[in-house]
Structures are given as C-alpha cells and as structure tokens.
N, C-alpha and C positions, 0 to 999 in steps of 0.2 A: 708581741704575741697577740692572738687573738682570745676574745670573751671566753671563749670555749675553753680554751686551752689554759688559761689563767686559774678558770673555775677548777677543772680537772687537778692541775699540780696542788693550787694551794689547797683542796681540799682533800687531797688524798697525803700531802706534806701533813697538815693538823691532824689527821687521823694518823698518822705513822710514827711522829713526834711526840703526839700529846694523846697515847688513846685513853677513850672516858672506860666511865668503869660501872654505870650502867646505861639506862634506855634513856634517862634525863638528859645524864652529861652527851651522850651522843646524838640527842637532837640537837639541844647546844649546840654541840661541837661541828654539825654537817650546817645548821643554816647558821650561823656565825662565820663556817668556813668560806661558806659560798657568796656572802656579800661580803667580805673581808676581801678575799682575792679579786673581787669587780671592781672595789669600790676607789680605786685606785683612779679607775678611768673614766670618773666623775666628771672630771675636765675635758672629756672629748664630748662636746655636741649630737655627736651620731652614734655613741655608745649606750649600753643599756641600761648601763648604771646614771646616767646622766638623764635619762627618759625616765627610767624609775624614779629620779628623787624628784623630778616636775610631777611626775603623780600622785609620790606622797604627799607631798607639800600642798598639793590641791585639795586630799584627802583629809588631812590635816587641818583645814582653813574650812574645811566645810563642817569634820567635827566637832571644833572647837565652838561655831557658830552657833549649830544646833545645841550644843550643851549650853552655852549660856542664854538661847533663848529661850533653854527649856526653863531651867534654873530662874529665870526672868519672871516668866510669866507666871510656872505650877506654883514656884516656891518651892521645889522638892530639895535643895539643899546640895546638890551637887558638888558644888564649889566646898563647902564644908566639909563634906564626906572626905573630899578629896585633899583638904588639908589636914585634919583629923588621923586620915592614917599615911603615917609616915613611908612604910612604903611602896606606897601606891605614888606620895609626893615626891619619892626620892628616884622611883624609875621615869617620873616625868621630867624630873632635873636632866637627869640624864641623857633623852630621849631630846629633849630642848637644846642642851649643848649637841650634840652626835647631829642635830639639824644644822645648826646654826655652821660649824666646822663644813659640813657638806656645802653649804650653799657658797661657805666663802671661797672654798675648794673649786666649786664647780664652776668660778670666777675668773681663775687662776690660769696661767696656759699650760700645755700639756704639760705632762712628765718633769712637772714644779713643785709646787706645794705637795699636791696631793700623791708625792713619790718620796718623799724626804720622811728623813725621822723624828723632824717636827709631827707631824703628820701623823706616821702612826703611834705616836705620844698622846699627840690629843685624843686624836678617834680610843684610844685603849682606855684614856682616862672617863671619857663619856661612857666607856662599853663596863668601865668598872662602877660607875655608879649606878648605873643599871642594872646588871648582870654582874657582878666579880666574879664567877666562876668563867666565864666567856673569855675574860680580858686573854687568858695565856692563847688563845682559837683566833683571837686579833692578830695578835702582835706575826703568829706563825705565818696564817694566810696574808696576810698585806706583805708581810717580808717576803712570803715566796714570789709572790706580783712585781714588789722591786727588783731582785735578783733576776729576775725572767729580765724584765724589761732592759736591765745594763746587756746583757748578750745581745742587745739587736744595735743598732747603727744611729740611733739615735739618743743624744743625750741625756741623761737622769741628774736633776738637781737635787742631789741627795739632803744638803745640809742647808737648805733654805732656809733664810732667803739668799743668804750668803753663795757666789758664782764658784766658793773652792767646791772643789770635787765634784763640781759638775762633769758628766762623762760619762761614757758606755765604753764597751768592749768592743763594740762594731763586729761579732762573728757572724750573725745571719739579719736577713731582713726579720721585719716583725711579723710577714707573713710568709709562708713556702712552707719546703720540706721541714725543714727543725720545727717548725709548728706545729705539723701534723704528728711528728715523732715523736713532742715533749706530747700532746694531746693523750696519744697512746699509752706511753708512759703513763700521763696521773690517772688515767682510766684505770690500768691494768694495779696501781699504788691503791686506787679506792678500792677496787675490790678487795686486794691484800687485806687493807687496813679494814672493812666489815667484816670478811671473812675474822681475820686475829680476832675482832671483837666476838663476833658471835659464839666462837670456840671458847675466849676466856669467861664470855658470861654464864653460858650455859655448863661449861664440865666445874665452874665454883659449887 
C-alpha cells in the first residue's frame, strides 16, 4: 500500500481502537499515529519515512553540535541541566534508542526487520521511555502497516530475523484499486473517530 493510505488506516485504526479522552492524549494519539503507520517503510529509499529520518539525523547532529559548543565556550551548563533533570534525560534515552532502531532498520531490506514484531517491540519500548502514554498509538498503528502489507503480493518477514512465517496473502498489488479503497476507508474511519471524540469530549 501506499504512504497515504498506510497513514489514513493506521491513524483512523488508533483513533477507533484506542480513542483519548482529552485534547493531550489525542495529539498524542494523531502524531504518534501518523509516524507509527509510516515508519514501517523506513527501509524503502524512496519513501518518506526513509527521507525523513536523513533529515532528522541531520537536524540532530547539528543540534547536538551547537549545544555543546555553546556549553564549551558560555559555560552555561547545558549538559548539567540536562542530566539534573531526569526527565528531560529519560526522553532523551529514549529519543537515542527510537534513533539508533530506525537507522538500523532503515539498513535492512524491505518488508524485514522493520515489519516484524521484533520491531514493533523495540520501537514501543523506546516510545515508552519517552512517552508511556503513546506506547498503546505504537503498537496499533505499526500493526495496522503490517496487516496492510501481508494483503499485497509480496512477502512480510514477520518473525525476524528468523525466514518462518515469512509470507503474504498475495490478494492485491501494493498499488491499484484496493489502495485507493482502503485510503477511502481510513479517511472516512478518521473522521468517525474525531467526530466520536469531539462529541464524547464536549457532552462530559
């Protein structure tokens, strides 16, 4: 299936499955959803989840720079602050594995590593040291990414690294009409799933 269509299901899947119960949990819960269902196709080169993580990591390396030559030269203490409070330290742990998983991922060949339940194990464990409230908006969206992907024609190495249960369903290609129909579909499931919210939030 295509980005689009990934993003739509798995996000309108976590919103229908796991809906929040205010305005926090459901930011949470939409940008959690929306790189959870992409992140999948880290391993495709020409994907946007694959371009995105070259971006961060760029972003990333030029932060980290500036912060310790600010910390270098002012003396302002950066580095301290930031071990001082714990969790500001503990979503960087986090943030540091959730990197480190992506890049080895994005190493891997397709619909490998970064499709198995290796996979969405680790990514939920990094998302929980980060964020625990996130973690269950993980595991929904990456799983609906999986399930898409065995309906098309090509392989999903679910239990990697291990070749058992390597396998798809082979019903549709990854791109065509089922594409555009599941698209439809998580379109018309997002909406549901804000609609249910904004009704449950507001008539409390």
């Amino acid at each position: 299936m295509t980005s689009k269509t990934h993003c739509a299901v798995g996000t309108a899947a976590t919103l229908l499955i796991l809906p929040p119960d205010n305005w926090k949990e459901f930011l949470i819960c939409m940008g959690t959803a929306s790189i959870g269902s992409c992140i999948c196709d880290i391993d495709v080169s020409s994907s946007n989840s694959h371009k995105g993580l070259s971006r961060l990591l760029t972003a990333v390396a030029i932060a980290a720079v500036i912060i310790f030559l600010l910390n270098f030269v002012f003396h302002i203490g950066i580095i301290n602050a930031i071990k001082s409070n714990s969790t500001i330290l503990q979503f960087l742990i986090g943030f540091a594995l959730f990197l480190a998983i992506c890049i080895f991922g994005k190493r891997q060949p397709h619909r490998s590593f970064m499709h198995s339940v290796i996979a969405v194990a680790a990514i939920s464990f990094s998302v929980y040291i980060m964020i625990p409230s996130a973690v269950g908006y993980v595991i929904v969206s990456m799983s609906s990414h999986i399930i898409l992907d065995l309906l098309n024609r090509r392989d999903v190495q679910l239990f990697y690294p291990s070749k058992f249960g390597q396998f798809s369903l082979g019903l549709f290609p990854a791109s065509g009409k089922a594409d555009k129909v599941f698209f439809v579909i998580g379109c018309i499931g997002i909406v549901f799933g804000m609609t249910n919210f904004c009704v449950n939030y507001f008539l409390k």
